[in-house]
C-alpha positions as CSV (number, residue, x, y, z in Angstrom):
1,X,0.0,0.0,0.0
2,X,0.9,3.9,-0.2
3,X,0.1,5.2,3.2
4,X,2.0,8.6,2.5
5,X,-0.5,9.3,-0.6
6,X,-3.4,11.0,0.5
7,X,-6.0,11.9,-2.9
8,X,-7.4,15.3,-2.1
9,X,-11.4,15.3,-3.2
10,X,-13.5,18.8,-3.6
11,X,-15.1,19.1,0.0
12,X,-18.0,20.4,-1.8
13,X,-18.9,16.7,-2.2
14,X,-18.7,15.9,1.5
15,X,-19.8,16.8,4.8
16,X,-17.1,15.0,6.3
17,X,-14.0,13.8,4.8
18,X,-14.3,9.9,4.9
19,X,-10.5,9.4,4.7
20,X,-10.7,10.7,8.3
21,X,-12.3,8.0,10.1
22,X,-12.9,4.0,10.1
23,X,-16.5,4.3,9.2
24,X,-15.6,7.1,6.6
25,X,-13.7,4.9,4.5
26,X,-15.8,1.5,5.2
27,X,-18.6,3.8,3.7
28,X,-16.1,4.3,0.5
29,X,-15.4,1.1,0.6
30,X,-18.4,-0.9,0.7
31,X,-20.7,1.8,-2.0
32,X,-17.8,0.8,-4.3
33,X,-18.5,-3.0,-3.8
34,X,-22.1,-2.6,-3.7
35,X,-22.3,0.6,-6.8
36,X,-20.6,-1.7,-8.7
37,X,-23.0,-5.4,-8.0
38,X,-26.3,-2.9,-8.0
39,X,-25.5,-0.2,-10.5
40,X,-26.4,2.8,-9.0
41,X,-29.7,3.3,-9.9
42,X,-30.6,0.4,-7.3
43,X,-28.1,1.5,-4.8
44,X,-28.9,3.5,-1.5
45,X,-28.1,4.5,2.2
46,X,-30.4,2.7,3.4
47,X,-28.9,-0.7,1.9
48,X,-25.1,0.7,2.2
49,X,-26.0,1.1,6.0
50,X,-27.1,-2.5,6.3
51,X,-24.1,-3.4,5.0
52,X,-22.0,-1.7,7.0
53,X,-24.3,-2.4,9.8
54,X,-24.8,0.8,10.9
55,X,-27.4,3.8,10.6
56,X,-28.4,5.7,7.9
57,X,-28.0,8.9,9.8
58,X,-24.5,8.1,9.9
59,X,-24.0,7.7,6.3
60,X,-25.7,11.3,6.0
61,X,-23.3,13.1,8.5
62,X,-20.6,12.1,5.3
63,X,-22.8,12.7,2.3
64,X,-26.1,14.6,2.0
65,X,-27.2,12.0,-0.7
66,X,-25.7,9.5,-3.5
67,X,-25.5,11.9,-5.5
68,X,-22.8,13.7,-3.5
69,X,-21.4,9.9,-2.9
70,X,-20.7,9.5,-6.5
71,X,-19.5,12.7,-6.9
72,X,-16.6,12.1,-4.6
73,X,-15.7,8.3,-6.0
74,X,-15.2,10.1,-9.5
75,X,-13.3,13.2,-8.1
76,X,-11.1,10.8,-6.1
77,X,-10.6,8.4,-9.3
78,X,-9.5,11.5,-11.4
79,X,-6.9,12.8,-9.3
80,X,-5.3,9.2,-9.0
81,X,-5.6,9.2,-12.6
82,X,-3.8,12.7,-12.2
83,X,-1.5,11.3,-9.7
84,X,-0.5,7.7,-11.8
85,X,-0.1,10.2,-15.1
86,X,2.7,12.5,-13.2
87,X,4.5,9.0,-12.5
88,X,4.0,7.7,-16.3
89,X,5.3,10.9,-17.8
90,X,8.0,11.8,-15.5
91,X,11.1,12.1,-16.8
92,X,9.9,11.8,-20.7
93,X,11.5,14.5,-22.7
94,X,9.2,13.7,-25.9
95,X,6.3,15.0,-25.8
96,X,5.1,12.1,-28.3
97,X,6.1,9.4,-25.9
98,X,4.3,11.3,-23.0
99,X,1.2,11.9,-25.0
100,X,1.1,7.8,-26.1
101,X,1.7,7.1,-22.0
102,X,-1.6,9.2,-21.3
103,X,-3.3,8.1,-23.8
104,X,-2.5,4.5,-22.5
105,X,-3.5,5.3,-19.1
106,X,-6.5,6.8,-19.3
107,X,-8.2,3.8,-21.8
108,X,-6.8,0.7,-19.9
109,X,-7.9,-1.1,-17.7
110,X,-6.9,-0.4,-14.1
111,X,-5.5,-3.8,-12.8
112,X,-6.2,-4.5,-8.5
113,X,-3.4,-3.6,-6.3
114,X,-3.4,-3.0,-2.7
115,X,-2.5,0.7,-2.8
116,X,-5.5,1.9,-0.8
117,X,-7.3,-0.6,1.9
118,X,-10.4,0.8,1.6
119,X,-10.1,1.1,-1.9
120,X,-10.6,-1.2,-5.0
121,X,-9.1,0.5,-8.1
122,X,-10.5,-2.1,-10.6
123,X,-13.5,-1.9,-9.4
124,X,-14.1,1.8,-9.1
125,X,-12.7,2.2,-12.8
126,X,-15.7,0.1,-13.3
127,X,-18.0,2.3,-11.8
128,X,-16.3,5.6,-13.7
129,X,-17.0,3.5,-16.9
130,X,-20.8,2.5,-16.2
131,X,-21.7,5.9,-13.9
132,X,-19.0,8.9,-14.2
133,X,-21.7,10.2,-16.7
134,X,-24.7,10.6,-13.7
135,X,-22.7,12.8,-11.7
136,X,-22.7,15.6,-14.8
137,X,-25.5,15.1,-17.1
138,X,-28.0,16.4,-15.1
139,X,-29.9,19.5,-14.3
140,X,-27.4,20.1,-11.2
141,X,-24.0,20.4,-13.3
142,X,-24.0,24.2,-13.8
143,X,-23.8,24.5,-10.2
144,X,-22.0,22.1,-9.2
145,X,-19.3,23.2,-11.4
146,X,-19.6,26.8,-10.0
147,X,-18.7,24.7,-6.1
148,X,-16.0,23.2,-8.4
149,X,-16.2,19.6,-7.9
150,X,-15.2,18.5,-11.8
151,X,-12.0,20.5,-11.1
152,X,-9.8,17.3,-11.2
153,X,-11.3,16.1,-14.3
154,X,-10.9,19.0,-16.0
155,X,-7.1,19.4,-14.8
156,X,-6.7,16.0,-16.1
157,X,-7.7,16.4,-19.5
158,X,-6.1,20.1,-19.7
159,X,-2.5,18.0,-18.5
160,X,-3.0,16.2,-21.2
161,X,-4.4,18.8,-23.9
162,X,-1.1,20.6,-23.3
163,X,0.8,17.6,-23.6
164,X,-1.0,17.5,-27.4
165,X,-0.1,21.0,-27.9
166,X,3.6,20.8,-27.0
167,X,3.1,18.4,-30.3
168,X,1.3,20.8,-32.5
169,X,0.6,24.2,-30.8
170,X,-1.7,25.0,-33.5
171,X,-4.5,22.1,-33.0
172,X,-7.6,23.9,-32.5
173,X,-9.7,21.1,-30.7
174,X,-7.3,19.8,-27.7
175,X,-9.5,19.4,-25.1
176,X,-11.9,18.3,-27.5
177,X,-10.3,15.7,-28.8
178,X,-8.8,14.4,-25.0
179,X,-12.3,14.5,-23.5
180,X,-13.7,12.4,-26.4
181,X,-10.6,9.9,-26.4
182,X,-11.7,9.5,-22.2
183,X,-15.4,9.2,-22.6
184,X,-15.3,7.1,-26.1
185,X,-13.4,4.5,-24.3
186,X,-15.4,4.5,-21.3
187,X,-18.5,3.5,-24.2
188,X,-16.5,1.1,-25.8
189,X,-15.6,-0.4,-22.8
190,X,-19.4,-0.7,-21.9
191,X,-20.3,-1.5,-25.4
192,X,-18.1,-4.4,-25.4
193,X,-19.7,-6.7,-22.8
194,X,-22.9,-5.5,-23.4
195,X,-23.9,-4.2,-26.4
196,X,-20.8,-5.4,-28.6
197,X,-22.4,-4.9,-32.0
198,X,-21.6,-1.6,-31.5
199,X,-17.8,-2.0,-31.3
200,X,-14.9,-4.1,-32.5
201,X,-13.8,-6.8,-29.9
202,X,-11.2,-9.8,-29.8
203,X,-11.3,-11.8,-27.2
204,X,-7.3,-12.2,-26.6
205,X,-6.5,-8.7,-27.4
206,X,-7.6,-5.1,-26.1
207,X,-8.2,-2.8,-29.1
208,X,-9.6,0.2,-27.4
209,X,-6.4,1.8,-26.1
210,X,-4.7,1.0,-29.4
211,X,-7.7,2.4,-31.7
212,X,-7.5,5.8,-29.2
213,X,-3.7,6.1,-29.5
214,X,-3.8,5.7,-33.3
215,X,-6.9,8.1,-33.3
216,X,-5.2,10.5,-31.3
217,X,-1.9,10.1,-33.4
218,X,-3.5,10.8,-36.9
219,X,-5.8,13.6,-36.1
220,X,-2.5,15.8,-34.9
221,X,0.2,14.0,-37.6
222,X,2.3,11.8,-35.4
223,X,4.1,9.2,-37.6
């Protein structure tokens, strides 16, 4: 595990920061488990708080709904993507190979480690792929931009846009093109176990990062 790497979430997403207490992060814990088994139209406080067996009113001194909940699993997923993409690119003097490492990074898949206790990685990239869509298209966005809770997606995909532009600093649609590469995998992702008419799957090979990376390569020129 990394005990010394603390992700730091919007606190407009929380009452109280779960990281700061055992129930706190077996809250985190088991809404990942169960978000991802229920989808999170079926999920709720009431059935987290039986899992955890405790109250619901305890679950509300964290988050004022699930709403909040998911807000705070996909600003804590973007700023480990942040985090993991300072690692990849460090040291990287071409700004090709750094673009190809993000690229990489932000279409895989997220293997399980044991860097967080509370935390499964693998399965919360699940969760960002079915759900990250719910906590922004809806009627609340505008303002919950304003409180600036999409803050570490957006820092994400401008990291990378001027990554892009380092390549050609007159491409007109970088942050464009990123957020598409991000959200197009997370559909293809879904697409291919459940609707995979819709996409181009092999069994023994994973051709969603390599059709992003050559989709990202041709649209600015990189041989």
């Amino acid at each position: 595990m990394l005990p010394n790497i603390n992700i730091q979430v919007n606190p407009n997403t929380h009452l109280k920061d779960p990281n700061s207490s055992e129930l706190g992060r077996n809250i985190i814990a088991k809404s990942i488990d169960m978000i991802d088994e229920l989808g999170f139209e079926h999920f709720n406080f009431r059935k987290l708080s039986k899992e955890i067996k405790s109250s619901e009113a305890s679950i509300y001194r964290y988050f004022t709904s699930k709403q909040k909940l998911l807000l705070y699993l996909t600003g804590w997923y973007w700023g480990w993507m942040e985090y993991k993409l300072t690692l990849k690119v460090a040291n990287i003097a071409s700004p090709e190979e750094r673009l190809i490492r993000a690229i990489t990074l932000l279409t895989g898949l997220v293997e399980e480690g044991s860097n967080f206790a509370h935390i499964s990685e693998a399965r919360l990239q699940k969760i960002v792929i079915a759900e990250s869509s719910k906590a922004y298209l809806n009627k609340e966005v505008d303002s919950e931009n304003e409180f600036g809770v999409f803050a570490d997606y957006k820092r994400l995909v401008g990291t990378v846009s001027d990554i892009l532009l380092e390549i050609d600093s007159t491409y007109k649609y970088p942050h464009m093109l990123i957020s598409t590469v991000i959200e197009g995998s997370h559909l293809q992702r879904h697409f291919s176990k459940h609707l995979p008419k819709l996409t181009d799957i092999d069994k023994n090979e994973d051709l969603i990062t390599p059709f992003y990376v050559e989709l990202v390569c041709k649209a600015i020129c990189i041989k």
